[in-house]
mmCIF file as Biopython writes it, N, C-alpha, C and O atoms, coordinates in Angstrom:
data_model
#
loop_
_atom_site.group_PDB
_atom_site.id
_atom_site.type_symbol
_atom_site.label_atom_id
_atom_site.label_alt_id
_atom_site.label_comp_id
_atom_site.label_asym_id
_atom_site.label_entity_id
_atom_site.label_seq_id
_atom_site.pdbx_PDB_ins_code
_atom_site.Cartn_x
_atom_site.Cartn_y
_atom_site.Cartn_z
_atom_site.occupancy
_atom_site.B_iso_or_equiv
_atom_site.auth_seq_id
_atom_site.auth_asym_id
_atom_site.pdbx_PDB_model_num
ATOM 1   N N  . UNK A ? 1  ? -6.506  23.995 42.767 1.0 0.0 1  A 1 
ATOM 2   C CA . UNK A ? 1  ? -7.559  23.071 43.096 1.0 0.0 1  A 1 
ATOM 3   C C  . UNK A ? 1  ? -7.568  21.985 42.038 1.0 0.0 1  A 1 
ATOM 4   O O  . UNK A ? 1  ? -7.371  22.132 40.831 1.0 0.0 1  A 1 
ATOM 5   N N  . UNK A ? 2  ? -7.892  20.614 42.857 1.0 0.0 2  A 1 
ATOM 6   C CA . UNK A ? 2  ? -7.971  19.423 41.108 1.0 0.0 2  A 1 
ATOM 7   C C  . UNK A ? 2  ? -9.253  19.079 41.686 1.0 0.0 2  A 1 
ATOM 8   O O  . UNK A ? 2  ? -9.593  19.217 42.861 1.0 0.0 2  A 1 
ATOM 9   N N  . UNK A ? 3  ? -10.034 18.536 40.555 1.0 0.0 3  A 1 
ATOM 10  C CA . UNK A ? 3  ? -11.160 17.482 41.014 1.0 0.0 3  A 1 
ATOM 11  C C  . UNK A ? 3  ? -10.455 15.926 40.188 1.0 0.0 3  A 1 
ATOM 12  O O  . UNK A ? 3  ? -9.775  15.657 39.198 1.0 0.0 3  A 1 
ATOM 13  N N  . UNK A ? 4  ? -11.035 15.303 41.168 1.0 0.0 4  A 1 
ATOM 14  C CA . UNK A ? 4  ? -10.734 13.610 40.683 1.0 0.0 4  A 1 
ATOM 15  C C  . UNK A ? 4  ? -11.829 13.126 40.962 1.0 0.0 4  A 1 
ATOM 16  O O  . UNK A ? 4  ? -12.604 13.643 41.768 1.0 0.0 4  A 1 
ATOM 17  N N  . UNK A ? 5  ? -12.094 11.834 40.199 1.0 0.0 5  A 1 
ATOM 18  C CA . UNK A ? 5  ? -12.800 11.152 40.299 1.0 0.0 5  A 1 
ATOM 19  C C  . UNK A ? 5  ? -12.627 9.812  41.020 1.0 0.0 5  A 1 
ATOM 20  O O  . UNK A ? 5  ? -12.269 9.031  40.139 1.0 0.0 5  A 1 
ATOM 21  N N  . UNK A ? 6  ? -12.705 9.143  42.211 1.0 0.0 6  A 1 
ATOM 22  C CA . UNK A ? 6  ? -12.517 7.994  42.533 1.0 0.0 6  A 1 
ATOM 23  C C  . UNK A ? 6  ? -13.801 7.219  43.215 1.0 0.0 6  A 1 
ATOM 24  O O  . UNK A ? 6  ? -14.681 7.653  43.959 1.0 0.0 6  A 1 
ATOM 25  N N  . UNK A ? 7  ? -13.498 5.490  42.506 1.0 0.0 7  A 1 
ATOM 26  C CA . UNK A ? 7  ? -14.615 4.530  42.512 1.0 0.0 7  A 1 
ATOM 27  C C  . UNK A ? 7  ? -13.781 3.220  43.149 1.0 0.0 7  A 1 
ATOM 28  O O  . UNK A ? 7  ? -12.592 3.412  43.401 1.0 0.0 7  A 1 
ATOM 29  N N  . UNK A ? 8  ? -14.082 2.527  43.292 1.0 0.0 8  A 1 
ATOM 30  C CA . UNK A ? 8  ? -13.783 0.920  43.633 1.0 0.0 8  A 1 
ATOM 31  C C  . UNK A ? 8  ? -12.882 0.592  42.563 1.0 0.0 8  A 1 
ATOM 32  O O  . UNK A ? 8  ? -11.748 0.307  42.949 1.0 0.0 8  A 1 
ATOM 33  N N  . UNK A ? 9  ? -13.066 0.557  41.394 1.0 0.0 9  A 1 
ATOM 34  C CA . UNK A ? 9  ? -12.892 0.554  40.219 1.0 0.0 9  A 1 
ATOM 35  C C  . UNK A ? 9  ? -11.116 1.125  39.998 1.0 0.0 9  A 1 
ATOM 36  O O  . UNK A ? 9  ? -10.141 0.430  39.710 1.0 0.0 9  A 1 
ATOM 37  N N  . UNK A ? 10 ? -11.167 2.296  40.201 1.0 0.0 10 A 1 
ATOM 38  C CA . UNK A ? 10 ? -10.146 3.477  40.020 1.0 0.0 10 A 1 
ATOM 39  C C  . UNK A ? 10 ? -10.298 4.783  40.760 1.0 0.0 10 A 1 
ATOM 40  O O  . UNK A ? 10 ? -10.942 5.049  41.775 1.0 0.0 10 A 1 
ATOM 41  N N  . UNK A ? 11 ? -9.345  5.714  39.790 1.0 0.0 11 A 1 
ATOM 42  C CA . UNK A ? 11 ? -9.292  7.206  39.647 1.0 0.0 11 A 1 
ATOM 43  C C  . UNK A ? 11 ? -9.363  7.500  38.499 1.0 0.0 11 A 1 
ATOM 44  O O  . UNK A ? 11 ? -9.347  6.796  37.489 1.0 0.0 11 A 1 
ATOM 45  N N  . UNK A ? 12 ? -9.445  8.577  38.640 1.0 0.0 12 A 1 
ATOM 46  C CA . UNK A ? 12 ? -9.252  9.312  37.645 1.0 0.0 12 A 1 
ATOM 47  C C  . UNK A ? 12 ? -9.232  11.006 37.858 1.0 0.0 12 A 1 
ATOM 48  O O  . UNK A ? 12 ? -10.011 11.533 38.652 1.0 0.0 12 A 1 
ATOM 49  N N  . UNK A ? 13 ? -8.156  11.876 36.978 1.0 0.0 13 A 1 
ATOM 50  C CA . UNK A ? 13 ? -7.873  13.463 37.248 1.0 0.0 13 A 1 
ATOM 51  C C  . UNK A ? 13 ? -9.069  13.965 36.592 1.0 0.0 13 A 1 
ATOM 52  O O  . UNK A ? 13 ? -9.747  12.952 36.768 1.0 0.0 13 A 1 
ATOM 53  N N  . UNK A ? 14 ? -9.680  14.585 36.104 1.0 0.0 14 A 1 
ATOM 54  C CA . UNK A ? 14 ? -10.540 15.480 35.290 1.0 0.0 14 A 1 
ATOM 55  C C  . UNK A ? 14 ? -10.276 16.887 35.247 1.0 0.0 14 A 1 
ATOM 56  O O  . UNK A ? 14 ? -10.763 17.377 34.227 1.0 0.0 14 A 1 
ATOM 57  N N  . UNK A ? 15 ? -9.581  17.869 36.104 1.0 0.0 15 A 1 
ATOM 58  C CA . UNK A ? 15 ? -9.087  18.836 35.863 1.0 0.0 15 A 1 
ATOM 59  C C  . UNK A ? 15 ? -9.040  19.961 36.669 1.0 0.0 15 A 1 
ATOM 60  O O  . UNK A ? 15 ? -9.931  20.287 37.453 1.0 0.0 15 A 1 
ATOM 61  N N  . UNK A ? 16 ? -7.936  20.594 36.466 1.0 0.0 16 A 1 
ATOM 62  C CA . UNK A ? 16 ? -7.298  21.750 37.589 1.0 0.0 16 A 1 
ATOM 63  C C  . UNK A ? 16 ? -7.900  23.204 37.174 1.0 0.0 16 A 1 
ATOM 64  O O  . UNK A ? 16 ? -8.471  23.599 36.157 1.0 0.0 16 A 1 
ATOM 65  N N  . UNK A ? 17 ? -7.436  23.991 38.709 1.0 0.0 17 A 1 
ATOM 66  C CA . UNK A ? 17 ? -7.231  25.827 38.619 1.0 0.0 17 A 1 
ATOM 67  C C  . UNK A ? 17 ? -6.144  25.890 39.611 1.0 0.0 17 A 1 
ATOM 68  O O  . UNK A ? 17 ? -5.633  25.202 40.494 1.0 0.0 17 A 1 
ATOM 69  N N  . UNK A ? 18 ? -6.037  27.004 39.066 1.0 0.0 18 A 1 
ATOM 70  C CA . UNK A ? 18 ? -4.984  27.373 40.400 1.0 0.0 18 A 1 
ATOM 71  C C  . UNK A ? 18 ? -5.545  28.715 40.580 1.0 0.0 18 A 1 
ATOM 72  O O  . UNK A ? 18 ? -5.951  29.647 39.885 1.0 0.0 18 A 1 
ATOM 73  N N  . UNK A ? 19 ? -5.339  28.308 42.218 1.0 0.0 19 A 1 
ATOM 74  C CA . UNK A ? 19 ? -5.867  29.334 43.452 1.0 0.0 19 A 1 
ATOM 75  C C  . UNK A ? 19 ? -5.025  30.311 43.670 1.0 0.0 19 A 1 
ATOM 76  O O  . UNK A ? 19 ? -3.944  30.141 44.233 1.0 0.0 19 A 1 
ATOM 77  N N  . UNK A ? 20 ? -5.485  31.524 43.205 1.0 0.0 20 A 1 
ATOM 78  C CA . UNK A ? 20 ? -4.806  32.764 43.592 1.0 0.0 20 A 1 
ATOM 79  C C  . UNK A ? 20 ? -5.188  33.157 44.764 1.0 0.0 20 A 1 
ATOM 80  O O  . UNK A ? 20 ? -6.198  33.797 44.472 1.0 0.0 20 A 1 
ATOM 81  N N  . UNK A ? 21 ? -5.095  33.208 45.727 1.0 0.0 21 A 1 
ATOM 82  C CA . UNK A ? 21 ? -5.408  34.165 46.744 1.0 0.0 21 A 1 
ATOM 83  C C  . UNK A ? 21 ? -4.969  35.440 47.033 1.0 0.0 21 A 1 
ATOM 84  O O  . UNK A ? 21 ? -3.814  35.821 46.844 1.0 0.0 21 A 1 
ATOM 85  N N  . UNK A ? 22 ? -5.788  36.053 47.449 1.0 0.0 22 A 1 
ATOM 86  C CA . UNK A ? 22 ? -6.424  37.484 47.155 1.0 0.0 22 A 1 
ATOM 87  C C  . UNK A ? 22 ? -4.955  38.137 47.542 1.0 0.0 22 A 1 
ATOM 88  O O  . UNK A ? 22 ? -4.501  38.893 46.683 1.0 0.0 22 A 1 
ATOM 89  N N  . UNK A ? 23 ? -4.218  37.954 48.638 1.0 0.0 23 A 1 
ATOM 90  C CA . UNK A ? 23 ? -3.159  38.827 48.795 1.0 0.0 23 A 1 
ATOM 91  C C  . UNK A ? 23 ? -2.187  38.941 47.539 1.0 0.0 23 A 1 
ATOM 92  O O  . UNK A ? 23 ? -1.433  39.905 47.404 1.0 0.0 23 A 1 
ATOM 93  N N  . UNK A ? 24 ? -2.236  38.230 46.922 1.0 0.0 24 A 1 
ATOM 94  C CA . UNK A ? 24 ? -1.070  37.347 45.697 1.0 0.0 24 A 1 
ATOM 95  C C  . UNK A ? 24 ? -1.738  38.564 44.369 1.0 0.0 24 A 1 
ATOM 96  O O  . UNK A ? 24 ? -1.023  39.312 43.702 1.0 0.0 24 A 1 
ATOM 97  N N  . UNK A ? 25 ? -3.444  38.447 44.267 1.0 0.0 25 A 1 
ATOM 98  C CA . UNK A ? 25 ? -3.801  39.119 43.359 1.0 0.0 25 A 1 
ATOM 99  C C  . UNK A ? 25 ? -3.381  40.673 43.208 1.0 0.0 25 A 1 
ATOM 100 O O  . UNK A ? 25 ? -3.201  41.266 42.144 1.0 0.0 25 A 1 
ATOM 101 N N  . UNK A ? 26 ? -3.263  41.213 44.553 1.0 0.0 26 A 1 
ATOM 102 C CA . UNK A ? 26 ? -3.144  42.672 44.217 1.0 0.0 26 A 1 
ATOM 103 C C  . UNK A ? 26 ? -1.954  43.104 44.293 1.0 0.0 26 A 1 
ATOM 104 O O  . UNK A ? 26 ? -1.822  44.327 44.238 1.0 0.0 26 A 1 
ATOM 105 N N  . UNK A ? 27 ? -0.853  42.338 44.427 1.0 0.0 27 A 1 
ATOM 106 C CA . UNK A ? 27 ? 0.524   42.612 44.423 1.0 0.0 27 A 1 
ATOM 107 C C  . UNK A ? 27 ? 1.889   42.009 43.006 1.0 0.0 27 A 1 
ATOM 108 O O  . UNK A ? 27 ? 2.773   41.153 42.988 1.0 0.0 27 A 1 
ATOM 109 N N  . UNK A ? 28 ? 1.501   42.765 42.279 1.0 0.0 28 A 1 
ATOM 110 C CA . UNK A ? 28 ? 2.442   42.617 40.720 1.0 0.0 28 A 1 
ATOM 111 C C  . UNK A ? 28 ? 3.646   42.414 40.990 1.0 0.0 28 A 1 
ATOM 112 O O  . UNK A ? 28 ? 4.228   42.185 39.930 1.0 0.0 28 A 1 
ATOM 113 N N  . UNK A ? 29 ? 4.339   42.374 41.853 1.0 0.0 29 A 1 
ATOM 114 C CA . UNK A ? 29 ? 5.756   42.298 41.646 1.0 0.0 29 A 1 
ATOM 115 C C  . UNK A ? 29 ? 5.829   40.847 42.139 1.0 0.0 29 A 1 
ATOM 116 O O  . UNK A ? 29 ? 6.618   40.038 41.650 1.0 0.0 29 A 1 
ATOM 117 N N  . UNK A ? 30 ? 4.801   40.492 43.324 1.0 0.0 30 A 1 
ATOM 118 C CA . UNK A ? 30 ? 4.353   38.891 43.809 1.0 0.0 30 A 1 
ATOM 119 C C  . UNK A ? 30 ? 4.094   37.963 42.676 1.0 0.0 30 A 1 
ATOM 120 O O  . UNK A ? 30 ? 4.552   36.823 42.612 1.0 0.0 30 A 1 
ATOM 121 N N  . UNK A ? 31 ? 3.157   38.651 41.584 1.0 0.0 31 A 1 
ATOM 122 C CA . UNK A ? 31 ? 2.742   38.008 40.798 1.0 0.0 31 A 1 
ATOM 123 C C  . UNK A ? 31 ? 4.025   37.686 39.720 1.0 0.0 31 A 1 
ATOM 124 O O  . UNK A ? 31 ? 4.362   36.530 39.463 1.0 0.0 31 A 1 
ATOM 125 N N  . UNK A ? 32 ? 4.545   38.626 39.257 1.0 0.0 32 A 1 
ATOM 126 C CA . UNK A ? 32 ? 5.795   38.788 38.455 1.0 0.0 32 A 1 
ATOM 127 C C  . UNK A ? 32 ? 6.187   37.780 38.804 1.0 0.0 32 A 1 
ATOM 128 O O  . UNK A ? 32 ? 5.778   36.830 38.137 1.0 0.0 32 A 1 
ATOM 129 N N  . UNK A ? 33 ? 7.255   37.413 40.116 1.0 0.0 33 A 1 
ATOM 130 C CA . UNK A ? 33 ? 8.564   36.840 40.481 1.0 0.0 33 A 1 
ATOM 131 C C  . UNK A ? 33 ? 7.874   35.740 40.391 1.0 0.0 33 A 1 
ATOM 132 O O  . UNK A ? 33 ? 8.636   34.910 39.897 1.0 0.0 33 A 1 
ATOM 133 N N  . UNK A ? 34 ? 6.362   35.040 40.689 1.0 0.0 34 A 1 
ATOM 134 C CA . UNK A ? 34 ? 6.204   33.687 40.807 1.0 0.0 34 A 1 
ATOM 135 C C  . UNK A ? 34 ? 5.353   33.288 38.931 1.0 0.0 34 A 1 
ATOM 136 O O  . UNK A ? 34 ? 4.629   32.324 38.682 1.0 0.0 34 A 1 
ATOM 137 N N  . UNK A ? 35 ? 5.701   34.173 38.139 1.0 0.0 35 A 1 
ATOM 138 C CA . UNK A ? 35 ? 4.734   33.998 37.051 1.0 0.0 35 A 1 
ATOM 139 C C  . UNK A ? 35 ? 3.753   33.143 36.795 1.0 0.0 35 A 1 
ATOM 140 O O  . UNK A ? 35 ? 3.676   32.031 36.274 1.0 0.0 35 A 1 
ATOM 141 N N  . UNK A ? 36 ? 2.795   34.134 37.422 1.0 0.0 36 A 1 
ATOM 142 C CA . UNK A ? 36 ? 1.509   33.980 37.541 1.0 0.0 36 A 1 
ATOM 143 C C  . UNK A ? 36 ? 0.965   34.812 36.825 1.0 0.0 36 A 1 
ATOM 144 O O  . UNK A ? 36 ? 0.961   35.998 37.155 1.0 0.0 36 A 1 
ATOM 145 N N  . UNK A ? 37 ? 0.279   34.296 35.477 1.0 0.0 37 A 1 
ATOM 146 C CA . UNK A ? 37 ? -0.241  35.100 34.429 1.0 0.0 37 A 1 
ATOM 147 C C  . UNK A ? 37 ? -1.326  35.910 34.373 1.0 0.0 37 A 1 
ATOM 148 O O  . UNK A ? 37 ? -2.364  35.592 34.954 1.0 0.0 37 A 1 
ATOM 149 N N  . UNK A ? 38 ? -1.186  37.330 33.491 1.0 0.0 38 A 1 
ATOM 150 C CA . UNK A ? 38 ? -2.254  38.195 33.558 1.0 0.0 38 A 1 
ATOM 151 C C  . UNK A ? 38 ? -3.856  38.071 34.041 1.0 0.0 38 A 1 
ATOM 152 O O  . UNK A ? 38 ? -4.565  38.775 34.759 1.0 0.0 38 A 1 
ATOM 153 N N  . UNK A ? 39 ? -4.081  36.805 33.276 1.0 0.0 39 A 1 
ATOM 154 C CA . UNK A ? 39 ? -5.476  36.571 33.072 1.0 0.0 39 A 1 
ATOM 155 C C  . UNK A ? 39 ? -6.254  35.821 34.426 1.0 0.0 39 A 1 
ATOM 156 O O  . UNK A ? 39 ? -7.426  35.499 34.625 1.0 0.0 39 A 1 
ATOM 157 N N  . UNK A ? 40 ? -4.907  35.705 35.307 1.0 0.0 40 A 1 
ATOM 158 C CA . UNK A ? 40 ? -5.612  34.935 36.435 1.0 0.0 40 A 1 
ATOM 159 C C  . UNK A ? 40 ? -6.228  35.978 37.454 1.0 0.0 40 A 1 
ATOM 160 O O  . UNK A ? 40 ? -5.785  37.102 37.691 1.0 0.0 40 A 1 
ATOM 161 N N  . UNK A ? 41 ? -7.330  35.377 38.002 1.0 0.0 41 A 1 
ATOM 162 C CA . UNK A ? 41 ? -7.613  36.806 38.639 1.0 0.0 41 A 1 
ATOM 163 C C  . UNK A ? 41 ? -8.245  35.739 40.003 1.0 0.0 41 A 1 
ATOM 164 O O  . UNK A ? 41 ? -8.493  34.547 39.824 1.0 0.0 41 A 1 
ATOM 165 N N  . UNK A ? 42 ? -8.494  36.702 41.811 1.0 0.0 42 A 1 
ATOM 166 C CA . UNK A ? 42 ? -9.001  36.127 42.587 1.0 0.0 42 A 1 
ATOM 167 C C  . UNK A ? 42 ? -10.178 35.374 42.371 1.0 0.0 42 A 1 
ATOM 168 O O  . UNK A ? 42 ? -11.067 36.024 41.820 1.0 0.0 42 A 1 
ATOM 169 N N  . UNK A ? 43 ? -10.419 34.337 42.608 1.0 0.0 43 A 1 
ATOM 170 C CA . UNK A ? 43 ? -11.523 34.050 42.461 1.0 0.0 43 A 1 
ATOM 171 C C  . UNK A ? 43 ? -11.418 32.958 44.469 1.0 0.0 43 A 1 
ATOM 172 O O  . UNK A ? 43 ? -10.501 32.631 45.223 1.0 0.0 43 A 1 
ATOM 173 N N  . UNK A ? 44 ? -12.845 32.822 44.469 1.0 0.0 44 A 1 
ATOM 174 C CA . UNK A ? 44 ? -13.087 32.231 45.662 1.0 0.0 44 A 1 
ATOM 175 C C  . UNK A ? 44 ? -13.052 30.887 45.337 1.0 0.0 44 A 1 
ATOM 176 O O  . UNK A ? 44 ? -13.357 30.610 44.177 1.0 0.0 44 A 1 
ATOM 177 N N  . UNK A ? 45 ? -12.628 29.613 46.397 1.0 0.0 45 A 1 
ATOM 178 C CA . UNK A ? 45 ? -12.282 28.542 45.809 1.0 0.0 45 A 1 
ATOM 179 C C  . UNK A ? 45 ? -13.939 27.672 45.692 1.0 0.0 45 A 1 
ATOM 180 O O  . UNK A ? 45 ? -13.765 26.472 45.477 1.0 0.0 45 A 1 
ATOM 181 N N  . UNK A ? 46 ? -15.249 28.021 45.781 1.0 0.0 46 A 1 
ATOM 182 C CA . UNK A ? 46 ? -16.655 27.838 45.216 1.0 0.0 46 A 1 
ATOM 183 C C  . UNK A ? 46 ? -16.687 28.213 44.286 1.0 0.0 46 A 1 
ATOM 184 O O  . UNK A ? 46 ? -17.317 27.517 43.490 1.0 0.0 46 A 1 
ATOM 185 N N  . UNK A ? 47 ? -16.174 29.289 43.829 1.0 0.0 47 A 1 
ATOM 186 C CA . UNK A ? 47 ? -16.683 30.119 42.084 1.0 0.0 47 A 1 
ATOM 187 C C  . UNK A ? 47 ? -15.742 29.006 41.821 1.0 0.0 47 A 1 
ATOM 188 O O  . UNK A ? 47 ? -16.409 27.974 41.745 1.0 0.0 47 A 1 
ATOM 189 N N  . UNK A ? 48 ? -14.264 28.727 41.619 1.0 0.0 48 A 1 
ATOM 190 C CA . UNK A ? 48 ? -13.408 27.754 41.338 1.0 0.0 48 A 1 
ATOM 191 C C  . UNK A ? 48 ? -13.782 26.458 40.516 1.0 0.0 48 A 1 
ATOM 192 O O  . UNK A ? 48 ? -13.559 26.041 39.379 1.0 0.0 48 A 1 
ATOM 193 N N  . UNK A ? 49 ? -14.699 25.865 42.037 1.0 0.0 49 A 1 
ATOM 194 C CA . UNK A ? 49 ? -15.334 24.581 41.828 1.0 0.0 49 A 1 
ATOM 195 C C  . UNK A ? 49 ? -16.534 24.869 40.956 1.0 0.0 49 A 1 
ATOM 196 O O  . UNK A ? 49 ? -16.734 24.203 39.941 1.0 0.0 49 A 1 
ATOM 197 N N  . UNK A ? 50 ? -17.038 25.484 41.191 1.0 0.0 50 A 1 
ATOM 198 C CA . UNK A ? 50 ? -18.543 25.806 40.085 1.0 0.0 50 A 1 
ATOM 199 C C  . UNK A ? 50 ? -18.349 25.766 38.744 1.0 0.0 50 A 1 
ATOM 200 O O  . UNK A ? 50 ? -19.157 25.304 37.938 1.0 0.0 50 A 1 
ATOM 201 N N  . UNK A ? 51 ? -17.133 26.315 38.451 1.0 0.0 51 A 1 
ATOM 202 C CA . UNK A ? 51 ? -16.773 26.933 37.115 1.0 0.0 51 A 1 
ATOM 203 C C  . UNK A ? 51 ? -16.362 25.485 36.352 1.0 0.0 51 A 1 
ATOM 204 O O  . UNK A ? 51 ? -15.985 25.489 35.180 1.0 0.0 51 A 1 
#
């Protein structure tokens, strides 16, 4: 997920997550081959944006 900011003016990035989805989370060898690190865990893409 990114949020940006855009105006008349411009853009601008302000900053990313990346979306694990849930099938991806509970399967280690998925996670392994695409290294996708320990600490990432499912989250819903609202908790995502909230956070």
């Amino acid at each position: 997920m990114f949020l940006t900011d855009a105006t008349c003016t411009g853009h601008a990035f302000l900053d990313r997550a990346l979306y694990l989805p849930q099938s991806w989370a509970g399967d280690p060898d998925r996670r392994d081959e695409a290294g996708v690190p320990e600490d990432v865990h499912f989250r819903t893409k609202p908790v995502l944006a909230s956070a």
